[in-house]
N, C-alpha and C positions, 0 to 999 in steps of 0.2 A: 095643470095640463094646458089650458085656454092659453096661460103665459108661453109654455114653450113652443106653440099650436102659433101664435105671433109672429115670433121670433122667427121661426123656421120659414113662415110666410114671406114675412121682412126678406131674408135670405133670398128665399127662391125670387123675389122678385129685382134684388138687387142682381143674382145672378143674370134673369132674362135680358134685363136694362144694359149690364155690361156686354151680353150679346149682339145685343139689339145695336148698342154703338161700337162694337167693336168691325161687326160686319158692315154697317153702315159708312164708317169710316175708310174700311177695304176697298168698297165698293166705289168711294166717291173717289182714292188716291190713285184705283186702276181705272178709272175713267179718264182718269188727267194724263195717266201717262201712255194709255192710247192715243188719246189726241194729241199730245207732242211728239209721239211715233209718225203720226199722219200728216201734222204740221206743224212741223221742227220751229219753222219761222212766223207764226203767230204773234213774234213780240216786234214784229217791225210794223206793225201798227200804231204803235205808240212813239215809235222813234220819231224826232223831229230835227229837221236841218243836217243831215248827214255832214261829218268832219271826216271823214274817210269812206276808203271803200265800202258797198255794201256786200254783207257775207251772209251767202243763203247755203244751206244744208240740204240736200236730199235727203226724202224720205226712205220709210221700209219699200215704196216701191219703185224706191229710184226716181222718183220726181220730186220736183222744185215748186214745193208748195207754202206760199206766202200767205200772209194776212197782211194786204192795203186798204187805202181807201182810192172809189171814185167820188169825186164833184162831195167829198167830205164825210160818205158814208165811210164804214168798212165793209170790206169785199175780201173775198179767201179768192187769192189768185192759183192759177196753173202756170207756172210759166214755160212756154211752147213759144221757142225762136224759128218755128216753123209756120206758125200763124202772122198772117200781115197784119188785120187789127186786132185790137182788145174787144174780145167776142164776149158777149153777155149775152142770157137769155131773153125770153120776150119779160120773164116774172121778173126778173134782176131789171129790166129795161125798165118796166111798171113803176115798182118800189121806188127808183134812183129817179121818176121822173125825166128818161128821156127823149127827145125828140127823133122821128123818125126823118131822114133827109135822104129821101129816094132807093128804089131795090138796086138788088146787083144779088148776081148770082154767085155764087162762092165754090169751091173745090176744097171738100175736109175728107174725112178719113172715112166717111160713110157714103160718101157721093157726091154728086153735085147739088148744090139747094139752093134755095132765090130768100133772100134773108133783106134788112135794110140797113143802111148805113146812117151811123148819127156821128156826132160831134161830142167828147167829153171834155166839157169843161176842164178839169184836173184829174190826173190820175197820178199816186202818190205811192211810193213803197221804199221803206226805210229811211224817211227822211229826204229821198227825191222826188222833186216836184216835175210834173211837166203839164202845159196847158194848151188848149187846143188838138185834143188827142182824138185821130180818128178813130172812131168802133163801128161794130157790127151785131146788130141784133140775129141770133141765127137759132130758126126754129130747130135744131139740130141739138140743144142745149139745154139744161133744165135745170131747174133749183138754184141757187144761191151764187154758184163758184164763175165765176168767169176765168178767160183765157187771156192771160198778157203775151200779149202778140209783139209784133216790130212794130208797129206804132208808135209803142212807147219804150220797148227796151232798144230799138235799134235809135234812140238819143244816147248811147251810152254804151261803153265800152266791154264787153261784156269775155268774161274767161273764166274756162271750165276747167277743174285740174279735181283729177276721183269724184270726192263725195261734196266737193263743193262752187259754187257761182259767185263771182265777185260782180259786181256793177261799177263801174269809177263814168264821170262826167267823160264825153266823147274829148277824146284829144287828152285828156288829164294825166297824169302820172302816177 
């Protein structure tokens, strides 16, 4: 009896284990494709030296959400051709290290606000580079994601057709 008492042991526990990574495994593959719902273009991060257009996807909620970098980090962009600079927050400002270069008051979608203006070394998406990029630190902003503004996508050519954003070099073909 002790033997089959084992056995069955062995069993039930092989059974939990296979639960235990079955659901685990579930859990990690709908995590991931949440987040490619949310941010389709998280791999132009890793792109380097663009040979062609760049081709960004809207999300589920209709927006053009990227993963770049600034001054060499990675940053998950919003891109809003309705924003003049590349707005980060004051935490995003912190982290990235950078300099504040006098206020100015700003006009966004919740009001007016007095925010400060810096200078970014590089800001980067899909393998294009641009340096010396105005931004805006704006207490209106939180957490991680900054807004790419015309600062840096109005260096480049930009066309909207449905579900997707092309960037080509200004002037380019």
């Amino acid at each position: 009896m002790s033997e089959e008492r084992a056995t069955r042991r062995a069993g039930l526990g092989m059974m939990l284990l296979f639960w235990v990574l079955f659901l685990g495994g579930g859990a990690w593959w709908f995590h991931g494709y949440l987040e490619a719902q949310r941010n389709p273009n998280a791999h132009l991060a890793s792109v380097t030296g663009a040979q062609g257009p760049v081709v960004l996807e809207r999300n589920r909620s209709g927006h053009f959400v990227a993963t770049g970098r600034i001054n060499g980090q990675p940053v998950e962009f919003l891109l809003d051709t309705g924003a003049t600079y590349v707005a980060v927050s004051a935490e995003l400002a912190e982290r990235l290290g950078l300099e504040r270069a006098g206020s100015a008051w700003f006009n966004t979608a919740n009001g007016r606000v007095k925010g400060a203006l810096t200078t970014l070394d590089e800001v980067s998406l899909g393998g294009y580079e641009a340096r010396d990029v105005r931004g805006s630190i704006s207490p209106g902003l939180t957490g991680e994601a900054a807004l790419l503004g015309m600062s840096f996508l109005g260096r480049f050519d930009i066309e909207i057709r449905g579900e997707q954003m092309m960037l080509r070099p200004a002037g380019g073909a």
